[in-house]
Every structure is written in C-alpha cells, then in structure tokens.
VOPAGU-2260 file (C-alpha; in pm, 1 decimal, decimal comma):
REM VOPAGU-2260
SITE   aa  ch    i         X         Y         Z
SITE  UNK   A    0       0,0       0,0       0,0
SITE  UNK   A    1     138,2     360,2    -111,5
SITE  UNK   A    2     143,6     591,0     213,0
SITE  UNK   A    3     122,6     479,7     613,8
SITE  UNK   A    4    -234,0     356,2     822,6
SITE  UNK   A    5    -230,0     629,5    1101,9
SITE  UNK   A    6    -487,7     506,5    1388,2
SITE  UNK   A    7    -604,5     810,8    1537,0
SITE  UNK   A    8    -866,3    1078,0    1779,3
SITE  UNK   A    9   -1010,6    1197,4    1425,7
SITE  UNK   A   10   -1200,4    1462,5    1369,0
SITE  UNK   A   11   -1336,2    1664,4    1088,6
SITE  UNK   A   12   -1286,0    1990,1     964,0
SITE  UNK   A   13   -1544,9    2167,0     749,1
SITE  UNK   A   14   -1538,2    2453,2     567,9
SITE  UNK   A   15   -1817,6    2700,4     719,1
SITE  UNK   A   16   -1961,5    2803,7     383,3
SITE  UNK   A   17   -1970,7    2502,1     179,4
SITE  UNK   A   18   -1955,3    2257,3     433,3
SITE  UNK   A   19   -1704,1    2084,2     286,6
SITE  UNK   A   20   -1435,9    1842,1     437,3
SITE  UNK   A   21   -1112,6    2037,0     400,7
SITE  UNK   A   22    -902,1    1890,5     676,4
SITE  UNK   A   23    -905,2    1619,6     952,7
SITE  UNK   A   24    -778,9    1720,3    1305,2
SITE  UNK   A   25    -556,6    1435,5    1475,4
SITE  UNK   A   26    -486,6    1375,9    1815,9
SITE  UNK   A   27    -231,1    1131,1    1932,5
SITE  UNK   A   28    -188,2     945,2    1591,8
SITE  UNK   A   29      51,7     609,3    1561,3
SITE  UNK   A   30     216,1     456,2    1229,1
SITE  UNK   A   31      71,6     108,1    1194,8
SITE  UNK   A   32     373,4     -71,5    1103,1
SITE  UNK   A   33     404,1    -426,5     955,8
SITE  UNK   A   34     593,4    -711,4     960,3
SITE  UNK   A   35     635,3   -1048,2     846,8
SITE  UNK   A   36     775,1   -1305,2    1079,9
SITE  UNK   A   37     812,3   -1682,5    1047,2
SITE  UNK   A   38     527,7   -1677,5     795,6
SITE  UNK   A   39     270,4   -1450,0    1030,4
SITE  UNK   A   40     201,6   -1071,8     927,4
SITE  UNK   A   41     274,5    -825,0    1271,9
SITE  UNK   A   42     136,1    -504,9    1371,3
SITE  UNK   A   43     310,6    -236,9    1572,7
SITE  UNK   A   44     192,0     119,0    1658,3
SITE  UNK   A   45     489,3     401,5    1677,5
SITE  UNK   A   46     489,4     771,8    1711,8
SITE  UNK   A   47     389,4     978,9    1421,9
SITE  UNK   A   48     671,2    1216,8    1457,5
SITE  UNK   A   49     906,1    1163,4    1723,4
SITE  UNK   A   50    1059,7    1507,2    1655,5
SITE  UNK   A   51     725,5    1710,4    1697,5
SITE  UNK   A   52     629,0    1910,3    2012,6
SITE  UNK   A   53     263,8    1881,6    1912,0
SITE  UNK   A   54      63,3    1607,0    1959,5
SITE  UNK   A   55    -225,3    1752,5    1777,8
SITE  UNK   A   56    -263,7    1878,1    1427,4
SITE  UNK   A   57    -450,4    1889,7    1130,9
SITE  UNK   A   58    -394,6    1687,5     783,3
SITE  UNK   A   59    -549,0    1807,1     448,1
SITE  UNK   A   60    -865,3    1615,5     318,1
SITE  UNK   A   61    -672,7    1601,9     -22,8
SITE  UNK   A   62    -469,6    1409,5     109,3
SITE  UNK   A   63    -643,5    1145,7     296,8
SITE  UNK   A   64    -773,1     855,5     120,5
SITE  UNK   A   65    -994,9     650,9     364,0
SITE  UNK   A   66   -1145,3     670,0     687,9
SITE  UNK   A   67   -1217,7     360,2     896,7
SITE  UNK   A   68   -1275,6     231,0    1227,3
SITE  UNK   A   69   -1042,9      -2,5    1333,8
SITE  UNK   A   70   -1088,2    -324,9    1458,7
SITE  UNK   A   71   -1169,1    -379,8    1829,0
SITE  UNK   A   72    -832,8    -506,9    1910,3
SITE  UNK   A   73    -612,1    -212,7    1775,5
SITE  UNK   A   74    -842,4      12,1    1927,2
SITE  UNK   A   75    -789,3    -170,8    2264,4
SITE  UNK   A   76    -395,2    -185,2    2202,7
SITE  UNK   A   77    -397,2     200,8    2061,0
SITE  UNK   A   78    -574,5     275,0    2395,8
SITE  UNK   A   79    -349,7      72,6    2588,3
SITE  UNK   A   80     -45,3     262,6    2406,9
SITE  UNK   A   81    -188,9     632,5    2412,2
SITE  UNK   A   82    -326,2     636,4    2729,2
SITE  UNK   A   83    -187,0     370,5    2935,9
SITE  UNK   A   84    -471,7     162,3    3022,9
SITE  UNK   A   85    -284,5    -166,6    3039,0
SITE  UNK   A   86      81,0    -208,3    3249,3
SITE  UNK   A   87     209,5    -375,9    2945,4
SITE  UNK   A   88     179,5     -62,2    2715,2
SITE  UNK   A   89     509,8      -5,7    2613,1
SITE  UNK   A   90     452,7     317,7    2375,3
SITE  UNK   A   91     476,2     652,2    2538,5
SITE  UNK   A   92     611,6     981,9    2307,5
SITE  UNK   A   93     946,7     807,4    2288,4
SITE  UNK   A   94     813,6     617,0    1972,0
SITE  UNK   A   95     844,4     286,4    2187,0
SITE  UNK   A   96     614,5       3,8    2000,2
SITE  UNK   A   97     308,1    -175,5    2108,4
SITE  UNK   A   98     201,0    -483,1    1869,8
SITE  UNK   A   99     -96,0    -688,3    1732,1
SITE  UNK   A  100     -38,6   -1041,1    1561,8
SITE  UNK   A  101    -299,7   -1161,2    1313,1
C-alpha cells in the first residue's frame, strides 16, 4: 500500500460556507507498522513524529484517502499505548512500540 495507516482521535474539519471536508484534526496518531515473521504478518503502533512538540494537528482532506474504524483489538492496544490503560503498554512519546499479531 502507497502511504502509512495512522490510527487516530479523528475529527473533521469543514469549511463554514460550503460545508465541505477540508481537513481532519488528529490527536495522538501512531504509524501502523508491519511485519512479516516466520510466515505470520505483525502489527506495531509508533509515534507519528518523534521530533514534533505537538501532539495535535490537522492533515489536508486532499490528502487522505480513507477513513475507517479499526478493529476492536487495535483500538484496545492504541488505547493501551496512548493512554496507558494496560501495564504492558510499552509506547509513550518516545516512539516505543506496542504490537498486534494476526
């Protein structure tokens, strides 16, 4: 796939006259990032930007392609990782990595 799965606290940002999409606003987004291993595809989530202050900001609509809701399970681990629901998140703003196995 050409460009990175961001899981995300999405929101959308309209244009007040048209009401047109024109950006979405992110909060706390993670790379999904992939692996193969011994035959099984792996799922990690890792900072966005490791170099940004901001934690927040917006991305054009022009270039997003799709927006989904992600399974139960990523949600649960991108909870786990962003807020620290679980004692074996391992992500914080260091760009650490959490993972999901399929």
């Amino acid at each position: 796939a050409i460009g990175e799965h961001l899981v995300a606290d999405v929101s959308q940002v309209e244009d007040t006259v048209s009401d047109q999409i024109v950006a979405y606003w992110v909060r706390n987004p993670r790379i999904v990032s992939y692996r193969t291993q011994d035959g099984e595809i792996t799922a990690g989530l890792v900072t966005y930007c490791t170099v940004a202050a901001d934690t927040e900001f917006s991305l054009s609509a022009h270039y997003v392609v799709a927006v989904l809701d992600p399974k139960e399970d990523v949600l649960n681990i991108y909870n786990q990782v962003v807020y620290g629901n679980a004692s074996n998140a391992s992500d914080s703003e260091d760009g650490g990595e959490a993972g999901l196995t399929d």
